[in-house]
C-alpha positions in Angstrom: 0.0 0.0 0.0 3.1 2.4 1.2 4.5 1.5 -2.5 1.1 2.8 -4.1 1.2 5.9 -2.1 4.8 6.2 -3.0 4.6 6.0 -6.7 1.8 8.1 -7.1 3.0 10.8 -5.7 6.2 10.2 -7.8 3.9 10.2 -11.0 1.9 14.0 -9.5 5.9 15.3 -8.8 6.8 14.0 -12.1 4.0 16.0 -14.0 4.2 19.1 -11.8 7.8 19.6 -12.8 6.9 18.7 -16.7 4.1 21.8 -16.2 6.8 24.0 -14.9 9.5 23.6 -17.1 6.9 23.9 -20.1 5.5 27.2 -18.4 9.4 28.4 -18.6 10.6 27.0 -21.9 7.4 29.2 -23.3 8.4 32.1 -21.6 12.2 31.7 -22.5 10.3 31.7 -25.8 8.6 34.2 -25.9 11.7 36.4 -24.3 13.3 36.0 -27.8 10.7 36.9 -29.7 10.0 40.1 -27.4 13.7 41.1 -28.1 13.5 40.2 -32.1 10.2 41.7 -32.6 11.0 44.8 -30.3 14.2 45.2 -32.4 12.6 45.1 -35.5 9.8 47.7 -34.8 12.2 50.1 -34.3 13.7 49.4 -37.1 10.1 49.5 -39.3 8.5 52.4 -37.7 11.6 54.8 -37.9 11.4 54.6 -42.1 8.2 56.9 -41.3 9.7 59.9 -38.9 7.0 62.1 -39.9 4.0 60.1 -40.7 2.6 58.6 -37.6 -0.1 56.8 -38.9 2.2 54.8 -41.3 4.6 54.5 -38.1 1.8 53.1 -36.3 0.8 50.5 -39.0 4.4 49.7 -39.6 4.7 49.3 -35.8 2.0 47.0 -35.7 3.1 45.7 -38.7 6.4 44.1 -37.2 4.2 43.0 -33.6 2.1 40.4 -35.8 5.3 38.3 -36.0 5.6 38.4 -32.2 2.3 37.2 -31.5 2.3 35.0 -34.9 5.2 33.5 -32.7 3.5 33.2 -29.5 0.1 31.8 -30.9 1.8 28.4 -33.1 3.2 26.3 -30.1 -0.2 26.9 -28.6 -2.0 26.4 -31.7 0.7 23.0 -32.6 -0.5 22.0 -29.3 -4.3 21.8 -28.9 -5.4 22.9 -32.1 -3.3 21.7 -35.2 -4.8 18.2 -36.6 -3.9 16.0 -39.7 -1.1 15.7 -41.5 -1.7 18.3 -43.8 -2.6 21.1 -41.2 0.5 19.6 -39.0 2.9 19.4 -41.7 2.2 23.2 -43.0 2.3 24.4 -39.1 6.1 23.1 -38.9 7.5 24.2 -42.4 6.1 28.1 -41.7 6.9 27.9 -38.1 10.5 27.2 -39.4 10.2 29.8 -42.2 8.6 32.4 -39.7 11.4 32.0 -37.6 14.3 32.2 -40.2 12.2 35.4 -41.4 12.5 37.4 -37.3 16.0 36.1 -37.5 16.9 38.3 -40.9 14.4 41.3 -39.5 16.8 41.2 -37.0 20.0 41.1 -38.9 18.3 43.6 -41.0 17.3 46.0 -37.8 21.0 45.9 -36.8 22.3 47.1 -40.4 24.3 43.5 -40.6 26.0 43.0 -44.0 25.0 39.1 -44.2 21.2 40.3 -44.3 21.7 43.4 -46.5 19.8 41.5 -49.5 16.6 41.2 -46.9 16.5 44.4 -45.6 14.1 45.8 -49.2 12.2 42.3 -48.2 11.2 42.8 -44.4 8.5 45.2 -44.6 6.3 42.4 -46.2 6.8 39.9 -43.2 3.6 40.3 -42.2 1.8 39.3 -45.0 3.8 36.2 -44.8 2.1 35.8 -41.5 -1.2 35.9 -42.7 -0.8 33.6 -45.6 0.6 31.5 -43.4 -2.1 31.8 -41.0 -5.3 31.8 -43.5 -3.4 28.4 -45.2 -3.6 26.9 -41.6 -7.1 27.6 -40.8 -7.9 26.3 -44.3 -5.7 22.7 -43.9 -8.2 22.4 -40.7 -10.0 19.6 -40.6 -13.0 21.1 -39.1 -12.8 23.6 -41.5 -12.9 20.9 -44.4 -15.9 19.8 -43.0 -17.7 22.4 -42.7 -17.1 23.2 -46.2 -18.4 20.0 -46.9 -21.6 20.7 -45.1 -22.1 24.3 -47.2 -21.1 22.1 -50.3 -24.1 19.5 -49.6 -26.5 22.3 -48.5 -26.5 24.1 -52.0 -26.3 21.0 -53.8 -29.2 19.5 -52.0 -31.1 23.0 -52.5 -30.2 22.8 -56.1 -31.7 19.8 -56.7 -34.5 20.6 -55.0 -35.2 23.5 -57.2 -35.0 21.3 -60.4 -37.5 19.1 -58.7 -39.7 21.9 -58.1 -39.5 23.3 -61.7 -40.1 19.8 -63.0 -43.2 19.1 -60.9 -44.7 22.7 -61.9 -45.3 21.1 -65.3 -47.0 18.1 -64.6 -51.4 18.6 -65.2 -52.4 17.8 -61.5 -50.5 19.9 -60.3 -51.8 22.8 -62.6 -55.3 22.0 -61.5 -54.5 22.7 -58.0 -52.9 26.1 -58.9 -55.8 26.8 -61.1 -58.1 25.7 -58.1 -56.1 28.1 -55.7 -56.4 30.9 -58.4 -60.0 30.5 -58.7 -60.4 30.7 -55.1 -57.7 33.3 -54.6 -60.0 35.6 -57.5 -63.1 34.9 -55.6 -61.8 36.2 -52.4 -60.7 39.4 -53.9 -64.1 40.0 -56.0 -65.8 40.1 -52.6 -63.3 41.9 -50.3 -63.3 44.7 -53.2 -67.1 44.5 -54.3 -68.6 43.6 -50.3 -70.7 40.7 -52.2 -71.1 37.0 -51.8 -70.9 35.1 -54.6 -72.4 31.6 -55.2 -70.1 29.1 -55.5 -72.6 26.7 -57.3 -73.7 29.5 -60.0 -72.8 28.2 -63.1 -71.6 30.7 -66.3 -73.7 30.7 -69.5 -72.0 28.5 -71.9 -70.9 30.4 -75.3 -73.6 29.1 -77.3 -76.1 29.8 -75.0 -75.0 33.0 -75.2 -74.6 33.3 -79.1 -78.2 32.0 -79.3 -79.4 35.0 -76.8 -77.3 37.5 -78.4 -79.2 36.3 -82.1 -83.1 35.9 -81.1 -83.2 38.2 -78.0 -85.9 37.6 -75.5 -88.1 34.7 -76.2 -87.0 33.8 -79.0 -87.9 36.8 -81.1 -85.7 37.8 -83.8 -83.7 41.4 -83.9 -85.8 42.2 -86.8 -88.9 41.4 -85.2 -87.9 43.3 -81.9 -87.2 46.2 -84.4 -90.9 45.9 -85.7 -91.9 46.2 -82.2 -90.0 49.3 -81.4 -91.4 51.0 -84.4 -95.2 50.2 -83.3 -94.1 51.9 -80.0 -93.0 54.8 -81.5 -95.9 55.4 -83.8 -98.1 55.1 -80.6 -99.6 51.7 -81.4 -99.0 51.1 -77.6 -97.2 48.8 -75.5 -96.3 45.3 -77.3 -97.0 41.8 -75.6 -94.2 39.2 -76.0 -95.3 36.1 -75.2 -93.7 33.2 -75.8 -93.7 31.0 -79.2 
């Protein structure tokens, strides 16, 4: 039991000290790139003595390395996934380094980095390539492309669907239906009437026939017969029917 108790608290000392001397490689770290970046900002933001906003952006400018830095042991640690996404965190990690080491060759006027110094100012747009490449190797960020990718192709398909089965007849007769309906609504909202559903239209010969022999069955000529009686005061005619 003593030799349990024993080698677990071996195992807690064990992992303490790993914490701690992780805590102090990072800061040993980050002491580095404090002195590089701090070196190089000087360097940046006196190439604008009189402009202080372009002093300001250059100054911030030469800070995105530090925490570019700062962020990818982190990020290498509890974020970076695959091999992809791994592999592409090393190789500009390396190349972000080797690029702080010639700013700071370059801030200090050295002879070995003299072919670096037009180059510099663009170091931080090598750290967001690096760091939009990254996010994009994710492989969360895969999926959710993925996702986005089957949404709109599902929603396109869809669509074609749709257009198709606006062309078939039964579905016509249910948007006809609707219209009807829709039209009827309307009329009596606009006109405050009811009208019968059941009332049936006069069919178009029914209506030919009416428009040719007028009221029971009389002929236009005959009506016009009538109308001349009336005037001449012959009195009122009497249609009856044939």
């Amino acid at each position: 039991m003593e030799d349990h108790n024993e080698f677990s608290m071996d195992i807690s000392n064990v992992k303490s000290w790993r914490t701690l001397i992780k805590v102090a490689a990072y800061l040993v770290y980050l002491a580095g790139a404090l002195f590089a970046t701090i070196t190089f900002s000087q360097h940046v933001s006196g190439q604008f003595p009189n402009d202080p906003i372009f002093r300001l952006m250059a100054f911030a400018g030469a800070w995105a390395n530090f925490f570019s830095l700062g962020i990818m042991p982190i990020a290498k640690e509890y974020w970076v996934s695959g091999k992809a996404m791994t592999g592409a965190a090393w190789l500009f990690w390396f190349a972000e380094f080797m690029i702080v080491v010639f700013n700071t060759l370059a801030a200090y006027g050295s002879e070995w980095a003299a072919w670096w110094t037009p180059l510099s100012p663009a170091s931080p747009v090598f750290v967001i390539a690096v760091w939009g490449l990254i996010w994009y190797l994710n492989p969360e960020a895969k999926v959710h492309q993925q996702q986005v990718n089957f949404f709109l192709e599902a929603q396109q398909s869809f669509q074609k669907k749709m257009r198709t089965a606006m062309t078939k007849q039964r579905i016509q007769d249910i948007m006809d239906e609707g219209a009807e309906q829709a039209a009827q609504q309307f009329a009596e909202r606009s006109l405050s009437v009811v009208i019968d559903p059941t009332h049936k239209p006069r069919s178009k010969a029914k209506k030919v026939a009416e428009d040719t022999h007028g009221n029971n069955g009389y002929s236009k000529s005959e009506r016009d017969d009538v109308a001349g009686q009336i005037s001449d005061g012959a009195g009122e005619p009497n249609f009856t029917s044939r």
